[in-house]
C-alpha positions as CSV (number, residue, x, y, z in Angstrom):
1,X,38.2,80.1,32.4
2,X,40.0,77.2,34.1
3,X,42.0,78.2,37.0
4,X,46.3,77.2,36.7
5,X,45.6,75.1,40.1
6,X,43.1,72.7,38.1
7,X,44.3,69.4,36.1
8,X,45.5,69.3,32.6
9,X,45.3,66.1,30.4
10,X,47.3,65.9,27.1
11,X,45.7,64.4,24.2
12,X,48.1,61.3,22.2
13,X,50.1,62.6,19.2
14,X,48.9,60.3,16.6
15,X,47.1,60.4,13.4
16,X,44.2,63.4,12.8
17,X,40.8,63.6,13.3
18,X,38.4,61.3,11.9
19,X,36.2,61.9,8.1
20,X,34.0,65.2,8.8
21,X,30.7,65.7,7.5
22,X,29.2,68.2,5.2
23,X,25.5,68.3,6.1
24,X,25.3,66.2,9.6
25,X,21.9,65.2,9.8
26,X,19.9,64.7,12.9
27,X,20.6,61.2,14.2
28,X,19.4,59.5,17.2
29,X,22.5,59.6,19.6
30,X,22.0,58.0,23.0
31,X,23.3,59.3,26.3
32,X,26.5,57.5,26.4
33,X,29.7,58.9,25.5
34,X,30.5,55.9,22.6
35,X,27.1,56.7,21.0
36,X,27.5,61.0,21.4
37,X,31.2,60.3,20.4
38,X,30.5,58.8,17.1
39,X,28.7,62.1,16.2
40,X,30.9,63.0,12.8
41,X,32.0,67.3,13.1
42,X,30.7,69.4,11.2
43,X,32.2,70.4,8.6
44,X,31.7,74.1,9.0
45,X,33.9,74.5,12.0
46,X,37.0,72.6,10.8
47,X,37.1,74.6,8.0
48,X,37.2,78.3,10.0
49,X,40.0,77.6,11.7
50,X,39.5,80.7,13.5
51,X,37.6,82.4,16.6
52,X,37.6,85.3,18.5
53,X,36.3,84.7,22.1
54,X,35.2,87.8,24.2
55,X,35.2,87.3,28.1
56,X,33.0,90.5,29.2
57,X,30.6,90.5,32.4
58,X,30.6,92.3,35.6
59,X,34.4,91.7,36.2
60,X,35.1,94.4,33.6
61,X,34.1,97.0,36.6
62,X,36.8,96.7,39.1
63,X,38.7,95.4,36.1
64,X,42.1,94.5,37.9
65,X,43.7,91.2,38.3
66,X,41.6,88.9,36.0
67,X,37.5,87.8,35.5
68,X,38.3,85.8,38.7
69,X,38.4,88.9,40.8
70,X,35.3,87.7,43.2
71,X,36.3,84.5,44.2
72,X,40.1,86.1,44.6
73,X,38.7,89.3,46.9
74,X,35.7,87.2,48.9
75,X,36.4,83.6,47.8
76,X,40.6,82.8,48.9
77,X,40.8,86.7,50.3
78,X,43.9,87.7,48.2
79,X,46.0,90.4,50.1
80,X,46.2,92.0,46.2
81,X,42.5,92.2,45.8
82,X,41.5,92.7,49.6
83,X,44.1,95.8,49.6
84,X,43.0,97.0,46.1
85,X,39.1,96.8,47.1
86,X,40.3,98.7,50.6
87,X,42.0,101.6,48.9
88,X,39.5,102.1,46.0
89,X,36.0,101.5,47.8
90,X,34.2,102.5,50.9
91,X,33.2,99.9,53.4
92,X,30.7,97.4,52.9
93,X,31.0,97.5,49.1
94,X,29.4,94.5,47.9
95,X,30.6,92.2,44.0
96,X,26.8,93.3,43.5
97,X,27.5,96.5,43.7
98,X,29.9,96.7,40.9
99,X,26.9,96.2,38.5
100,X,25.3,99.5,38.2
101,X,28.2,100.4,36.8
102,X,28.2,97.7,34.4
103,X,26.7,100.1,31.8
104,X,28.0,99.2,28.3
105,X,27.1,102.8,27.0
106,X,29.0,102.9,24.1
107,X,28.6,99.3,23.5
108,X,28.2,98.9,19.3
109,X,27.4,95.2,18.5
110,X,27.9,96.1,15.1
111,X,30.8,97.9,15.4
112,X,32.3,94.6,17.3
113,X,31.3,92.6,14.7
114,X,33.1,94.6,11.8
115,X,35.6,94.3,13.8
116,X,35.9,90.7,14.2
117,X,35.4,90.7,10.1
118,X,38.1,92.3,9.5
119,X,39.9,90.1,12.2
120,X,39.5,87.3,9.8
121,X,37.4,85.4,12.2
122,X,35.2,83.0,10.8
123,X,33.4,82.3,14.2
124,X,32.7,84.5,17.7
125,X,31.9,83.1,21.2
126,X,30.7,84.9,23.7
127,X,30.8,84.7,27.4
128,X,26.9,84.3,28.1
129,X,27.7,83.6,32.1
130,X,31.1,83.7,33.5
131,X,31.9,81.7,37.0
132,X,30.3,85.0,38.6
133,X,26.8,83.9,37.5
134,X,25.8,87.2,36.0
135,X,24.1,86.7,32.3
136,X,24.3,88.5,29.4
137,X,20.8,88.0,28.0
138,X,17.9,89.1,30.1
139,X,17.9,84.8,31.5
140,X,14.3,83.9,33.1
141,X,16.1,82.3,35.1
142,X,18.9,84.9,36.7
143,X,16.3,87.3,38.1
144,X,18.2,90.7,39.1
145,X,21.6,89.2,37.8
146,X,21.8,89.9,34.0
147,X,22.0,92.7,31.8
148,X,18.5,93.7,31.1
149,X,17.5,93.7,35.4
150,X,21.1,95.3,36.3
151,X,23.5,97.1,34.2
152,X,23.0,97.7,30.5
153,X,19.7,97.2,30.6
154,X,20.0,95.9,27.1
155,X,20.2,92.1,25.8
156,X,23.7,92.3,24.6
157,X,23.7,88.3,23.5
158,X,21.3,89.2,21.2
159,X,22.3,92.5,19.8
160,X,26.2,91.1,19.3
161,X,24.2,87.7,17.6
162,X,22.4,89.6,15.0
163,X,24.9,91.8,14.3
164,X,27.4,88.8,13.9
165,X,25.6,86.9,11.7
166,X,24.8,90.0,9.5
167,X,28.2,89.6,8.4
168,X,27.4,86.8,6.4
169,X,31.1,85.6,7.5
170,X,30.8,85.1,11.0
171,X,29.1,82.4,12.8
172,X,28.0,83.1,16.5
173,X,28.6,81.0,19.6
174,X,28.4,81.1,23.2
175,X,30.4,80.1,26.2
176,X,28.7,79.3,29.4
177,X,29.8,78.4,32.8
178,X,28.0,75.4,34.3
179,X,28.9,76.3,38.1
180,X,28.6,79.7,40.0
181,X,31.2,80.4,42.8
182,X,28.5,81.7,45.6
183,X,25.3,80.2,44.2
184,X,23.3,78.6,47.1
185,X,22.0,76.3,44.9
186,X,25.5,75.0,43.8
187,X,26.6,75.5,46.9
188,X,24.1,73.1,48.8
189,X,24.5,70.1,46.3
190,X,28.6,70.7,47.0
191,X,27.8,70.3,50.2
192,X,25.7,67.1,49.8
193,X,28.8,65.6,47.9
194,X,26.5,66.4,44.0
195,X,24.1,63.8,45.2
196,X,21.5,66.1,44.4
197,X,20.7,68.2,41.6
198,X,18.8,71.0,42.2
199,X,21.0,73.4,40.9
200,X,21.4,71.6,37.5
201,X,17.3,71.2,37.3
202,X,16.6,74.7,38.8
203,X,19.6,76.9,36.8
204,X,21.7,74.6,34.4
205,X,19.4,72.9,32.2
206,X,16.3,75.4,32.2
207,X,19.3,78.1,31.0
208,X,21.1,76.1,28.6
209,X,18.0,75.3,26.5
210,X,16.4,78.7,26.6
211,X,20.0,79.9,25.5
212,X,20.0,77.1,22.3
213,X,16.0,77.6,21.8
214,X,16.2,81.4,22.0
215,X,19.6,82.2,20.4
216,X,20.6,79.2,18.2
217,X,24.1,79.0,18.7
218,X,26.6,77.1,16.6
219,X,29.3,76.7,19.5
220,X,28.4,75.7,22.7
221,X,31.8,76.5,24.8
222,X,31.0,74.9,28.5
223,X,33.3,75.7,31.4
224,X,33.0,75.4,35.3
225,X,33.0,72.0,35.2
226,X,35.8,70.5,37.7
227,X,34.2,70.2,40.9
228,X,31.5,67.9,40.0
229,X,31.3,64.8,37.6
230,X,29.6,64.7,34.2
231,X,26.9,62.2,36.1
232,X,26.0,65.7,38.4
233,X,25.7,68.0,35.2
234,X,23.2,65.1,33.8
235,X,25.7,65.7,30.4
236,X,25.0,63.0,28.4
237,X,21.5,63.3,28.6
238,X,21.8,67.1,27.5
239,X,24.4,66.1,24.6
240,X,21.7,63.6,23.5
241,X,18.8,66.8,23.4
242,X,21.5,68.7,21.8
243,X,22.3,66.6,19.1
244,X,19.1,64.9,18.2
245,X,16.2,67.5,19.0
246,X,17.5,71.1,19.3
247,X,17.3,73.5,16.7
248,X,20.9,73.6,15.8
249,X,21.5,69.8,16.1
250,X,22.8,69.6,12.6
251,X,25.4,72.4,13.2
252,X,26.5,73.3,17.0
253,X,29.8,72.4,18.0
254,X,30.5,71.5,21.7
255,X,34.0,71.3,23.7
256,X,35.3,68.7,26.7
257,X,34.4,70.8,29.8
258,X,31.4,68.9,31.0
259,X,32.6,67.2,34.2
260,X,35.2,65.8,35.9
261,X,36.4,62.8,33.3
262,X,35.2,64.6,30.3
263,X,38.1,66.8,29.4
264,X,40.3,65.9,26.3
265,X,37.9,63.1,26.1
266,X,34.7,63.7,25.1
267,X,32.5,66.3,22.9
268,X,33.1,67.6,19.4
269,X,36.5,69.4,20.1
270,X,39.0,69.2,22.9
271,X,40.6,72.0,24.4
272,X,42.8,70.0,27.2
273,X,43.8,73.1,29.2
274,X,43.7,77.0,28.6
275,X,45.9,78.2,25.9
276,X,46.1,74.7,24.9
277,X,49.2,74.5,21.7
278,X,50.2,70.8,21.7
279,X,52.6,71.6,19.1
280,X,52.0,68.0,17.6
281,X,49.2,66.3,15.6
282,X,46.5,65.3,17.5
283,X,44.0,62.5,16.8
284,X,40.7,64.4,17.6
285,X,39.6,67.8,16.6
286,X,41.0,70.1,19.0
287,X,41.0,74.2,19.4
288,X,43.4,76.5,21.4
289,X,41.9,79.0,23.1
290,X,44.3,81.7,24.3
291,X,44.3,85.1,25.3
292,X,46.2,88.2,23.4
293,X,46.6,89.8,26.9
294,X,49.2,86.6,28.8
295,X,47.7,87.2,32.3
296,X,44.3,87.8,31.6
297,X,40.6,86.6,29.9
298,X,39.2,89.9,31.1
299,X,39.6,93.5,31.0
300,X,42.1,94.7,33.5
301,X,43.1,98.5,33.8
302,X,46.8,97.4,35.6
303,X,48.0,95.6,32.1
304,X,51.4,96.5,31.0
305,X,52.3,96.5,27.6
306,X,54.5,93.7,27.7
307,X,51.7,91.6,28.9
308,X,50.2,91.7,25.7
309,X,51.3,89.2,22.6
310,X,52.9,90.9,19.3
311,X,51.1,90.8,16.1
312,X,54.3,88.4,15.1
313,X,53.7,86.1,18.4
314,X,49.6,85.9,17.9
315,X,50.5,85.2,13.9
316,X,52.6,82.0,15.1
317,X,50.1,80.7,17.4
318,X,48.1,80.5,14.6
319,X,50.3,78.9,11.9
320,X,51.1,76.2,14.4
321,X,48.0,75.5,15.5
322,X,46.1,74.8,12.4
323,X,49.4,73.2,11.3
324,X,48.7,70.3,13.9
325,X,45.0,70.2,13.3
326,X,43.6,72.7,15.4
327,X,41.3,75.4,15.6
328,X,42.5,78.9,17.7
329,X,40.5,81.1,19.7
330,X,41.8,84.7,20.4
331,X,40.6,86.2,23.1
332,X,39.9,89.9,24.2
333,X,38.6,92.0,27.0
334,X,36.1,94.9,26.7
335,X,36.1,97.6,29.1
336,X,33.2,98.2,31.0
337,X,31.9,100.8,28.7
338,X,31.3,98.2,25.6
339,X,34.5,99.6,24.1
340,X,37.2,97.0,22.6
341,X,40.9,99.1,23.2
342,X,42.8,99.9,20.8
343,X,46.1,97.7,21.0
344,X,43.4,94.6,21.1
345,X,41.9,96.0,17.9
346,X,45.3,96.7,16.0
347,X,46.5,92.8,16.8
348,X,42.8,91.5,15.4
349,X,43.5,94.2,11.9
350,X,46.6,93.0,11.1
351,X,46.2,89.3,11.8
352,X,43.0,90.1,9.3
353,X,45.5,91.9,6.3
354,X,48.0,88.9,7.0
355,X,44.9,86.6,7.0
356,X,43.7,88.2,3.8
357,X,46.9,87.1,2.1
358,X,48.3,83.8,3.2
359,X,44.6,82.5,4.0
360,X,44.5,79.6,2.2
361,X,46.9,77.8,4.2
362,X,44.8,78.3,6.8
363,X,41.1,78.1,5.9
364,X,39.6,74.9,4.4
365,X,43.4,73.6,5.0
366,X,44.2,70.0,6.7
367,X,47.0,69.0,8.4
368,X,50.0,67.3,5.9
369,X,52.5,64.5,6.6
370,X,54.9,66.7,8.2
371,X,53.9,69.6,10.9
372,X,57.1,70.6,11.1
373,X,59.9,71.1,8.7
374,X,62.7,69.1,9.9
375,X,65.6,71.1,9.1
376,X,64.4,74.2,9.4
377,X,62.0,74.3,12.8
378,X,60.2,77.9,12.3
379,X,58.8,76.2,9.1
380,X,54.9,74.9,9.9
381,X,53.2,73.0,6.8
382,X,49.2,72.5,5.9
383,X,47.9,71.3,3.1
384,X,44.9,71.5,0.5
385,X,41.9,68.7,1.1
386,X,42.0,66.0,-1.0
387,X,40.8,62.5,-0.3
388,X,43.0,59.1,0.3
389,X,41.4,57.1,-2.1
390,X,41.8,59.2,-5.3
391,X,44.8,60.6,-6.9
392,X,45.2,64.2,-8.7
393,X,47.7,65.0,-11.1
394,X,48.6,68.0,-8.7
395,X,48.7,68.1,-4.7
396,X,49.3,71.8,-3.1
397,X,51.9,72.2,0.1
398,X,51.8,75.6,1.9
399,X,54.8,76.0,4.4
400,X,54.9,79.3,6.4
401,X,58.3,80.6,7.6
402,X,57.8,82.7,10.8
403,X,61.4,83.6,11.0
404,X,62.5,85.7,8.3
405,X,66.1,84.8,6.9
406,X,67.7,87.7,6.9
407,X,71.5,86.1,6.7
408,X,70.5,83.9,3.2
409,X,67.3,85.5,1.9
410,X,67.0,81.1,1.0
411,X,65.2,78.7,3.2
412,X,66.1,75.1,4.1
413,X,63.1,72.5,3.5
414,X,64.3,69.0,4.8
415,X,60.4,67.4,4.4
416,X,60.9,67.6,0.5
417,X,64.2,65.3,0.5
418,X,62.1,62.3,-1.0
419,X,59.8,64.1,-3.0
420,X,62.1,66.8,-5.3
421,X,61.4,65.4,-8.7
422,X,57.6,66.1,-7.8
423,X,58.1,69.3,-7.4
424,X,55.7,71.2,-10.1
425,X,56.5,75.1,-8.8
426,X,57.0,77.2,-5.8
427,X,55.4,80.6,-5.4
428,X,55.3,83.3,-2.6
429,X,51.8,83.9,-1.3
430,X,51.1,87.4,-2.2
431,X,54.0,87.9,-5.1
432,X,53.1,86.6,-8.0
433,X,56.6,85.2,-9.8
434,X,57.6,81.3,-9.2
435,X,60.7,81.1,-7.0
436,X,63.8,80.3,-7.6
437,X,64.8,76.1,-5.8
438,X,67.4,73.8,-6.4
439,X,67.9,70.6,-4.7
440,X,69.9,70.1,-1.7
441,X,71.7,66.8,0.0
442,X,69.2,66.9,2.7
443,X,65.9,68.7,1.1
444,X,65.2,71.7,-1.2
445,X,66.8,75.0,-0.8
446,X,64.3,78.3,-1.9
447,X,65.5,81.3,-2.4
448,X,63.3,84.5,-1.3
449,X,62.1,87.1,-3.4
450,X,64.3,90.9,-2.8
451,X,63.9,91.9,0.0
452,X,63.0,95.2,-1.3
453,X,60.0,93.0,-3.6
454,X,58.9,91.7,-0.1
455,X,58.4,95.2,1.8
456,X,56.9,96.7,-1.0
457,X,54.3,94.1,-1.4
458,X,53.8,94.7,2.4
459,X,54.7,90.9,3.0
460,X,55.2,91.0,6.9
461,X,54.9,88.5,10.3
462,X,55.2,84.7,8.2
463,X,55.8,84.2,4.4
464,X,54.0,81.4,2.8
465,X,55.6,79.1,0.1
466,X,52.9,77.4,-1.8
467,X,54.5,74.4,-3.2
468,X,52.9,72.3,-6.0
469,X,53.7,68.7,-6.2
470,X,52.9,66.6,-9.5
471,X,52.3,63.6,-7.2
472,X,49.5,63.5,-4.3
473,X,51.2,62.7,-0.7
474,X,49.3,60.0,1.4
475,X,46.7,61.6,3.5
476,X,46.6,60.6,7.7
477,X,42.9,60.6,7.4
């Protein structure tokens, strides 16, 4: 992932993303960013509104620090990783060393995938190569540095991309990293200032399309990209394969990360920086990718419990997000064995049960009018799709509370101050009975269900009113 030290851009809070299409069909895009720009999203991925991203490779071996552990022990020299390599290893140990022992023996693609089901996921992206150039499918070009040559000796992309899509829930995608830190290919066109290409023509390109020809992803999640313009990476010209002759040019979703320039600019989403939570609408599609362990994207035995997000915290990442038009990303770290630890596993189950409840104000949703309730500010708001040119006699509001109020048992709703004659009913996901409202001088005030009513049904982490209006609000799209 991006390292802290690199450059963030913020995307403009104004209106949300453009008209999405159901069935994109294969047009002919030209390598230019205003012709590969006007390419509409599919729909597909605006509707999941949720990912789980898996950062796995040879880093999970020493597994302290974070996946940047080679550049931080050979690369800058950290004391931390210099001292840690010194007291745990003999002299002379190699980064390549730590392979063999990347043996994934109780690696269970399927097991992962029922996992990420019952997650609620409705996408998974895996880390095909990391910045340490090491591949997860048996790559013709990565000879003696992927997991069927060293390591596993297995082509875990492919097993976890079957047993994904046997789900019949979960669409499969892949992150790749464009640079490697101690490639001599990449290496030698840094040193010639990326006048020269021959690790794009030699690595980049040859292993991005046997990864799209081979595996068919439907997310293409590019990182490494910062130390060289998009001109170097030859990006347009792949976007414009990509999109107009690949096998998945109908479907395949593609971040910003393909140059200096491109990010929060350019391809189908924009993630702006790691763990990317705007907290306002945006105008283009955009996805947070974040991590449930704070200080790390891979496995790392030295974790302390406090480094790791609460079910409650991970639960209001997500209702904000999707509140301001974005997708999230959650992100976890095997261990070196192929196993997914437990405390990673509970946070993924119960976003799934809460999932399973209050979904739809999450999938299919689209942002509303209001993000944000403006009296009460742990109050996020989505809303059903509808269209702007056509008018129903009914328009469904979902506002999640992630603070409980415990002193009232009543929230405050200041976004409904113009709009309370409209007001058809408002229901509790997961209880069935129509709440109790009256009007207020500023808003609406709802009362809660008991307590008692609430903890029986199991309603825990956000509670989400779904408020039926008699009128259709005005759509920003």
């Amino acid at each position: 992932m991006r390292s802290a030290r690199t450059s963030v851009w913020l995307c403009s809070a104004v209106v949300v993303f453009g008209v999405l299409c159901l069935g994109c069909t294969a047009g002919k895009y030209e390598p230019t960013w205003e012709s590969l720009d006007s390419r509409p999203l599919p729909k597909w991925y605006d509707d999941a509104k949720v990912g789980i991203f898996i950062h796995w490779g040879v880093y999970a071996v020493p597994s302290y620090g974070s996946e940047w552990f080679w550049i931080n022990w050979q690369g800058s020299r950290t004391e931390e990783y210099v001292q840690f390599m010194a007291n745990n290893y003999k002299p002379g140990f190699t980064y390549q060393d730590f392979a063999s022992d990347f043996t994934a023996e109780l690696f269970n693609a399927t097991e992962w995938a029922e996992l990420f089901a019952r997650s609620g996921a409705r996408y998974v992206v895996l880390t095909s190569k990391h910045h340490e150039g090491y591949t997860l499918w048996p790559s013709k070009h990565t000879f003696g540095w992927n997991a069927m040559d060293v390591g596993p000796h297995r082509d875990v992309l492919g097993e976890l991309a079957n047993a994904v899509r046997a789900t019949g829930q979960l669409t499969f995608g892949v992150y790749y990293s464009l640079f490697e830190w101690f490639n001599r290919l990449y290496l030698n066109d840094k040193l010639h200032v990326f006048m020269q290409r021959e690790y794009v023509d030699g690595k980049v390109w040859p292993e991005l399309q046997e990864l799209v020809n081979t595996y068919r992803p439907e997310v293409l999640w590019s990182d490494g990209d910062w130390e060289a313009p998009d001109g170097y990476w030859k990006a347009k010209e792949f976007f414009a394969w990509l999109y107009n002759e690949s096998p998945v040019r109908d479907t395949i979703v593609t971040n910003d990360r393909w140059g200096m320039g491109t990010l929060c600019l350019h391809g189908d989403f924009h993630t702006c920086s790691d763990r990317y939570n705007p907290g306002v609408l945006q105008k283009h599609k955009w996805e947070n990718a974040m991590t449930i362990d704070r200080k790390s994207w891979g496995h790392r035995v030295n974790a302390r419990l406090e480094d790791f997000m609460t079910t409650d915290e991970l639960i209001g990442e997500l209702v904000t997000t999707v509140s301001c038009g974005g997708n999230i990303l959650i992100n976890v770290g095997p261990t070196k064995a192929g196993t997914i630890e437990a405390i990673f596993a509970e946070r993924l189950v119960e976003m799934g049960r809460w999932l399973k409840v209050n979904g739809p104000a999450i999938y299919k949703s689209q942002p509303w009018e209001y993000q944000n309730d403006t009296l009460t500010g742990s109050v996020w708001y989505t809303a059903t799709k509808g269209s702007s040119n056509r008018r129903s006699n009914f328009r469904t509001i979902f506002a999640t509370v992630l603070d409980y109020p415990y002193k009232t048992n009543s929230v405050r709703l200041g976004a409904f101050s113009n709009q309370v004659t409209n007001i058809a009913q408002i229901t509790m996901l997961g209880y069935n009975t129509a709440l109790k409202w009256k009007p207020t001088d500023d808003g609406i005030m709802v009362e809660f269900p008991p307590k008692n009513e609430i903890d029986r049904l199991e309603l825990k982490h956000a509670w989400t009113l779904k408020i039926t209006l008699t009128t259709q609000w005005p759509l920003n799209v």
